[in-house]
N, C-alpha and C positions, 0 to 999 in steps of 0.2 A: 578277151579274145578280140582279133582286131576286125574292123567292122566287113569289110569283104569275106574273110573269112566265117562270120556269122550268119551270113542271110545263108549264105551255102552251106552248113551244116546244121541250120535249121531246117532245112529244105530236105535232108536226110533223114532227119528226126522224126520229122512231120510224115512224110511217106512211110517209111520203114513201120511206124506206128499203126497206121492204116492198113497195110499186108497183116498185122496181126489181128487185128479189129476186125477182119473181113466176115468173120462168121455173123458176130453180132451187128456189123453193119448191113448185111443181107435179111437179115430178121428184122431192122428197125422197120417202123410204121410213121417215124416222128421226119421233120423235116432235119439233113445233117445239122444244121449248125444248134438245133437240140438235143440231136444223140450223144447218150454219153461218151463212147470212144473221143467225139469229137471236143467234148466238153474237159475230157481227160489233156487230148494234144493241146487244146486251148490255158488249161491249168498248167502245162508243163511251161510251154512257152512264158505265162504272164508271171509266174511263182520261181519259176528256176532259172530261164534260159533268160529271160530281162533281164532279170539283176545282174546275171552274170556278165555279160553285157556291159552292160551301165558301169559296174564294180570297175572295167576297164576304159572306159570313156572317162570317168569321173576321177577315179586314181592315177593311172599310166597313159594318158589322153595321147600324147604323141605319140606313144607305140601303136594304142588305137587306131592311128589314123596312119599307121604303116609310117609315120615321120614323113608324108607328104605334106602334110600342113601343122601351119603352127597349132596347137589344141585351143590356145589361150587364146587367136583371134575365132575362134568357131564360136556361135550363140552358143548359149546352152538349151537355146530352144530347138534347135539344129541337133545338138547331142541327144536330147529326147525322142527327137524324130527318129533319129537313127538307128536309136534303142528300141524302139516300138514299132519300128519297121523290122529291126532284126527280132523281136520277140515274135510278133505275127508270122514270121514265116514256118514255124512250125504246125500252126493250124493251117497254115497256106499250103504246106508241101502234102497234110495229112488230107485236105480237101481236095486238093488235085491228083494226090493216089487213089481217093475212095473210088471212082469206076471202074481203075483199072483191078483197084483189091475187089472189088463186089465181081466182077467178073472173070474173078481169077487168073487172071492177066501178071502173073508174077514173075515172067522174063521181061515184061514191061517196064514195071518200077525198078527190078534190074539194072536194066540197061539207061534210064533216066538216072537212078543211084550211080553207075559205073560213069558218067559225062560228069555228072556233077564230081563226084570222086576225084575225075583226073581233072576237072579245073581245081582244085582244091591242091591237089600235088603239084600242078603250074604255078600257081598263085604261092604256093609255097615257097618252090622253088627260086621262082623269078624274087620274091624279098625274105628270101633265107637270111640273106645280114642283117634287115631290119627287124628279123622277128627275134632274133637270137642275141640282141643286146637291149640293155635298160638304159637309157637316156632320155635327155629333154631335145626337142627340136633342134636349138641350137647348137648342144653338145653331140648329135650325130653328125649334122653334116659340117661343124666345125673340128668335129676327127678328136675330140678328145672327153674325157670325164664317162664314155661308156663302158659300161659294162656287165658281162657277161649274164642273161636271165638268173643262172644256175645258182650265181651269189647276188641276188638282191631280194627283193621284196616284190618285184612283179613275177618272178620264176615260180615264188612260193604259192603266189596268189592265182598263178597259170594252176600248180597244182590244187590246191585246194576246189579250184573251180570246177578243173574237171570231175575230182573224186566226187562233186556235188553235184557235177549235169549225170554224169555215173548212176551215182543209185538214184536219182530223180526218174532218170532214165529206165533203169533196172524197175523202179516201182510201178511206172508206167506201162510196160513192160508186160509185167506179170497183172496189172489189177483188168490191163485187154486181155491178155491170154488166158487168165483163169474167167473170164467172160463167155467164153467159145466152149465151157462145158455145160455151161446151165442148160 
């Protein structure tokens, strides 16, 4: 996934999680960043949502980077940072939801979910070309050798990634909500 596109749909993940969590977050006694809800969004981020990440920095590095910079002059120390700054953001979105879910505040996270949503369709929007073909730096903006997600090996690996943030997601999911009957 390409890096702007990730800190924002971490940031989805991480709240949305927290609205479900809200029963056993109102029951905790522990400080958040020991609760398990929070411990759960922290596992999703560092086991799921990182590599995925990473998987696209590391393999398809100029798509990553939306083919505004070359991949190949970025550090790789710079590529890590990025990764870990986009893994973090779903404990980041899940701890900035938790007042509004503790206090059931759920047109709140709404309406933060619905802003972040529609930068997410701008962003989209505005580099539709660049997200919808697989090329090298060089090969996008010299107009030739790209091609289409749908046949290559970054398409596939768009799919597979999401089927995996998916049920990462779904497990996550269910192990807060089945939490809020104990």
């Amino acid at each position: 996934m390409p890096l702007p596109l990730a800190i924002l749909v971490g940031l989805v993940l991480g709240m949305t999680l927290a609205w479900v969590a809200r029963a056993e977050l109102a029951r905790s006694e522990v400080p958040l960043l020991l609760a398990r809800p929070f411990l759960v969004a922290l596992g999703l981020g560092a086991v799921v949502f990182g590599p995925v990440v990473g998987y696209f920095v590391a393999l398809h590095g100029d798509w990553a980077y939306l083919y505004l910079v070359r991949s190949g002059r970025v550090p790789s120390a710079i590529d890590l940072l990025f990764v870990v700054v986009a893994a973090l953001q779903v404990p980041l979105g899940f701890a900035v939801a938790t007042p509004w879910a503790i206090a059931k505040r759920g047109t709140r996270i709404l309406q933060v979910n619905a802003v972040i949503a529609a930068l997410l369709v701008i962003v989209c929007g505005v580099f539709a070309r660049r997200l919808s073909v697989s090329a090298s730096f060089a090969q996008y903006h010299g107009g030739f050798g790209a091609v289409p997600i749908g046949r290559s090996p970054l398409g596939r690996g768009i799919l597979l990634s999401w089927v995996a943030l998916a049920i990462a997601y779904a497990w996550s999911f269910h192990a807060l909500r089945s939490s809020r009957r104990l």
